[in-house]
C-alpha positions in Angstrom: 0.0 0.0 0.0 1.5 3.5 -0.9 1.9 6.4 1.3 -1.3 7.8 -1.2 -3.3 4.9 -0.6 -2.8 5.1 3.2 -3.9 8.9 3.5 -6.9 8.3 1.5 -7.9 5.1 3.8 -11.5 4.6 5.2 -12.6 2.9 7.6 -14.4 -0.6 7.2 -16.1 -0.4 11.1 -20.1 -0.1 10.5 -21.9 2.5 12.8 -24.4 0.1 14.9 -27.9 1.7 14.5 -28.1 1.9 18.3 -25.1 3.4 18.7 -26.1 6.6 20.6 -29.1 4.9 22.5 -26.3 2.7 23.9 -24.0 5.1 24.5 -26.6 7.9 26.1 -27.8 5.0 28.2 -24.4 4.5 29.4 -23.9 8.0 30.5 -27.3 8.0 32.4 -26.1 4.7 33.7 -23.1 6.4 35.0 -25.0 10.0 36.2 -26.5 7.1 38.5 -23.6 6.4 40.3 -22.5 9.0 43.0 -18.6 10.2 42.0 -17.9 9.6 46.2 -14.6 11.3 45.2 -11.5 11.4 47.7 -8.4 13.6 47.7 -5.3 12.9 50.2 -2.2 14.8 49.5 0.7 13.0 49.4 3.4 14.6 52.0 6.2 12.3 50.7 5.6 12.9 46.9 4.7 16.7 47.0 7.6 19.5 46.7 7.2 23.0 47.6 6.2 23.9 43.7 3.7 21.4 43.0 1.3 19.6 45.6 0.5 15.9 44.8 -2.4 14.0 46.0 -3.6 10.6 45.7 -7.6 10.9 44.5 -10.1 8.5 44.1 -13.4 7.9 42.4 -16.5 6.1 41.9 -17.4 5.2 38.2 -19.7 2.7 36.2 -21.2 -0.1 38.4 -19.6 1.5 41.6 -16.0 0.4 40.6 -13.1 2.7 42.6 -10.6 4.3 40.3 -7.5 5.3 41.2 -5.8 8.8 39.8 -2.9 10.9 41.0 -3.3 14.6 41.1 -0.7 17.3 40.5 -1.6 21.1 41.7 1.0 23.5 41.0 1.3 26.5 43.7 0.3 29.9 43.1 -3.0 30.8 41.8 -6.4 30.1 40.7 -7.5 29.8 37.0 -5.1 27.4 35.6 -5.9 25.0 32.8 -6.7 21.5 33.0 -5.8 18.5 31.7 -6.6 14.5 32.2 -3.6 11.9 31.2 -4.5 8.8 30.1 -2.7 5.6 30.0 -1.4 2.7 27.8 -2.6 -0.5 27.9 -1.3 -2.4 30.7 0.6 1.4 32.1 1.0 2.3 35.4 0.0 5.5 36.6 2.9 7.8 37.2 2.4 11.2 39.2 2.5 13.7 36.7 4.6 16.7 37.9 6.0 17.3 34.9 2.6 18.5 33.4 1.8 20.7 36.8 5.4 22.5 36.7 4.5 23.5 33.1 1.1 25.6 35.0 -1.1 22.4 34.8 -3.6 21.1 37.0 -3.0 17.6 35.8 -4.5 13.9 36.5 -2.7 10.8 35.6 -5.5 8.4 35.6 -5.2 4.8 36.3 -8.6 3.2 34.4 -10.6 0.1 35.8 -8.2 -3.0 35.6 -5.1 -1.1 35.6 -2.2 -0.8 38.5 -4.1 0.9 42.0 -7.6 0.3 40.2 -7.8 -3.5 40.3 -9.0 -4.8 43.8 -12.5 -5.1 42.6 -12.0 -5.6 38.1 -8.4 -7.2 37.4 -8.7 -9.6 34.3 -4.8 -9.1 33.9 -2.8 -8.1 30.6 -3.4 -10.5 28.6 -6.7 -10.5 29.7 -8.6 -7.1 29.9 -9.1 -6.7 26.0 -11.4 -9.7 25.5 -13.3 -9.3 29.0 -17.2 -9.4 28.4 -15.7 -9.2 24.6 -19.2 -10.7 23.3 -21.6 -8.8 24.6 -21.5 -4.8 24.3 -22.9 -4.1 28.0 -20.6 -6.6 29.5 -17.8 -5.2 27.5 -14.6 -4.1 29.5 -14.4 -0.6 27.7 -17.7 0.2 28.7 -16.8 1.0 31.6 -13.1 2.2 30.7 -15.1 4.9 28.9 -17.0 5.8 31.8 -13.6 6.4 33.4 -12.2 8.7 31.0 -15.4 10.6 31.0 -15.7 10.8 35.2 -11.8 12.1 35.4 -13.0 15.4 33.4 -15.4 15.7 36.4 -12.2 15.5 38.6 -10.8 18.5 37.0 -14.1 20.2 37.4 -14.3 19.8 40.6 -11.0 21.6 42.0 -11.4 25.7 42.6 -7.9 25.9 41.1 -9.5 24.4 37.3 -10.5 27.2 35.1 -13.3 25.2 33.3 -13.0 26.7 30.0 -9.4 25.3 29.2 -9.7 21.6 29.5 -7.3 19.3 27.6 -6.7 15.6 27.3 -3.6 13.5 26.2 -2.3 10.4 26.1 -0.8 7.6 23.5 -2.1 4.3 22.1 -4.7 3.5 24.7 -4.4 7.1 26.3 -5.1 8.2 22.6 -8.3 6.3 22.4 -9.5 7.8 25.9 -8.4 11.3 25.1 -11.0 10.9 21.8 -13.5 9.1 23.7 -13.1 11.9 26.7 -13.8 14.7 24.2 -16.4 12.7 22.2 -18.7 12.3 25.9 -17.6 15.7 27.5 -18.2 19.3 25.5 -16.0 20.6 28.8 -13.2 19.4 26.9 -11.4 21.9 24.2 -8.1 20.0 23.3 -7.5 16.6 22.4 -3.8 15.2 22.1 -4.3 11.8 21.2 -1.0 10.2 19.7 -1.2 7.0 17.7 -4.5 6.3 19.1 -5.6 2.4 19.8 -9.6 1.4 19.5 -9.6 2.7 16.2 -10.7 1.5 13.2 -10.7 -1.8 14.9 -11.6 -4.3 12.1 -9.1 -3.0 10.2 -6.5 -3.1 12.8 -6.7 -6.6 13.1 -6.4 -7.7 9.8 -3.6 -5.0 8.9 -1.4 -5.4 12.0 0.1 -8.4 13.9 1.0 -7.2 17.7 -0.8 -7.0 21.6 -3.3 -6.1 22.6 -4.8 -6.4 19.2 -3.4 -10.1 19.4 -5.1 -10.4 22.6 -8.8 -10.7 20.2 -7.3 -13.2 17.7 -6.2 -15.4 20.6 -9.9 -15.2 22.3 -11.3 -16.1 18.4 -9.1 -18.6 17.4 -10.4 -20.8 20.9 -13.7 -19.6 19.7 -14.3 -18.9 16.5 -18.3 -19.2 16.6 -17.7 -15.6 18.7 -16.5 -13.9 15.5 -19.1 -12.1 14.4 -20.5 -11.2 18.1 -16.8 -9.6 19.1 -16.6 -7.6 15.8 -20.0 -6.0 16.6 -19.3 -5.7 20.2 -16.0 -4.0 18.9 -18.1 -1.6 16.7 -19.4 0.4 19.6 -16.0 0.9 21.1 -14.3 2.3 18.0 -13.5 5.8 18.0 -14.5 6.1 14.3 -18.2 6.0 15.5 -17.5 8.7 18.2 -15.9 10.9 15.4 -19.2 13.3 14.5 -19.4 13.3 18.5 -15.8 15.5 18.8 -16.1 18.7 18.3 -12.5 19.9 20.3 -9.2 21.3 18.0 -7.8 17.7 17.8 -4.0 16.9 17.3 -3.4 13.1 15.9 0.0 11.2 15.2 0.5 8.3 13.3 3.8 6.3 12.8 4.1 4.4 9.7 6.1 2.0 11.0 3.6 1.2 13.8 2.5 -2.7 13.9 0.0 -2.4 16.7 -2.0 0.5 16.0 -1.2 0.6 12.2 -0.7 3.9 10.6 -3.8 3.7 8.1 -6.3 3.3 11.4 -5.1 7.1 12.2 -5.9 8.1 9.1 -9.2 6.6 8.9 -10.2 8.6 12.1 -8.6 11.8 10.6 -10.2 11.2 7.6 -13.8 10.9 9.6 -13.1 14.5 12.0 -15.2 17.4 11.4 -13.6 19.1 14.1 -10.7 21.3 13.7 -7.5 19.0 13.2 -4.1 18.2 12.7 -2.4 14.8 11.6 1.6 14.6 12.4 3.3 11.6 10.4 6.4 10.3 11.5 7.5 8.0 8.4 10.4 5.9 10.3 8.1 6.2 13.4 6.7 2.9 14.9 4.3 2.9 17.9 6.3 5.6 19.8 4.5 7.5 17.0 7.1 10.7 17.0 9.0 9.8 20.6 10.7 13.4 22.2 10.0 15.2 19.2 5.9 14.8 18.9 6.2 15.4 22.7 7.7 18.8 22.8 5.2 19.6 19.5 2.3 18.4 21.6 3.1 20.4 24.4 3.2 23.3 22.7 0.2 22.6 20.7 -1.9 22.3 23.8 -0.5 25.4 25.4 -1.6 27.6 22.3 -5.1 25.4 22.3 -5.1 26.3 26.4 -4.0 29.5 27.1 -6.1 32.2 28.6 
């Protein structure tokens, strides 16, 4: 496939005709649940710049997330924005992003390290969870997550509420979409080399975890095929596409074997919001490494300022 053919590719995912009833019904689903949020500052890991605290919150069917929280010192009316992780990452505390004048969360989604004592399939493991049936689906309540962190950030008197961002790569590029798609709070979305997308496609075009993790799960049981791929089709970021309305930066390496490069352009292609596309032609999943970093960071601080 040439470089042509990959920036003209489309997606193959159908849009389920229930899509948004399932999705809307989530969201009430969630609304349900009281957040029963918790914030502890960490004495040990906060310095006299940034103060760091350990939060807590509840999400979809009542499950505890875990998230640290970095608050730089000084004044009110800074901008926000949510971290998301890998598949599989540990949450780091994020100082870096507070001594640049953030208000940051690094959030650790349901099944990952500090947010597993109640959902902890394991990696391998937590991509095929409740695979064949959409409400049972791991991700629904991953999504749920992403969406109850923004209310994090809303929450703190040191937030101004008009400059919310989110970031993250591969997995953390999928929540960052789905995070804008579900909250119009959010005004930037950073999403490098962004997993969950185009997801039919991924798996026949590339050939590494977590995408693996589904051909594994069908290859045991193959009479699941066609209930995984349209159990898939309500998690893939294509479908939330006409739902993001946020200045979006995307990056796609074309190198990249587990989130391959024509998946990014498939979402990019399907964005009516404003957008930008960074292509990093020796790239593989690091997707741009140091240098997409220090673009991102600047792209977000334009997107964010006052």
């Amino acid at each position: 496939m040439t470089a042509t053919d990959i920036a003209s590719f489309r997606s193959s995912t159908p849009r389920p005709g229930d899509f948004d009833r399932f999705w809307d019904n989530t969201r009430a689903d969630l609304a349900k649940i009281p957040m029963s949020l918790t914030v502890e500052r960490s004495t040990l890991r906060s310095t006299p710049e940034v103060d760091t605290y350990e939060v807590t919150f509840a999400s979809l069917g009542g499950c505890e997330v875990f998230a640290w929280l970095c608050v730089p010192a000084g004044t009110s009316g800074r901008p926000g924005l949510v971290v998301y992780p890998g598949y599989s990452g540990s949450p780091s505390v994020p100082r870096f992003w507070a001594k640049l004048g953030y208000v940051v969360l690094q959030l650790s989604p349901r099944g990952h390290h500090m947010s597993d004592s109640a959902f902890n399939p394991g990696f391998p493991g937590l991509m095929t969870s409740g695979i064949d049936e959409k409400s049972t689906y791991a991700y629904r309540g991953i999504y749920c997550d992403a969406w109850r962190a923004v209310d994090v950030l809303l929450s703190r008197p040191e937030v101004d509420a008009t400059r919310i961002g989110v970031t993250g790569g591969s997995q953390g590029g999928a929540l960052s979409l789905i995070a804008g798609a579900g909250r119009p709070e959010v005004k930037a979305i950073a999403a490098d080399v962004p997993f969950m997308t185009s997801i039919r496609d991924a798996l026949r075009l590339g050939n590494s975890y977590p995408y693996e993790e589904i051909k594994d799960f069908l290859r045991l049981q193959p009479s699941y095929e066609q209930r995984v791929l349209e159990t898939l089709d309500y998690f893939d970021t294509v479908n939330f596409a006409e739902r993001i309305t946020a200045p979006t930066l995307l990056s796609v390496g074309l190198r990249d074997d587990i989130c391959p490069p024509q998946t990014g352009y498939a979402l990019y292609n399907k964005l009516t919001c404003p957008k930008e596309l960074r292509v990093y032609p020796d790239a593989a999943h690091e997707g741009g490494g140091f240098v997409h970093a220090q673009l991102k960071q600047e792209w977000l601080g334009r997107q964010l300022a006052p």
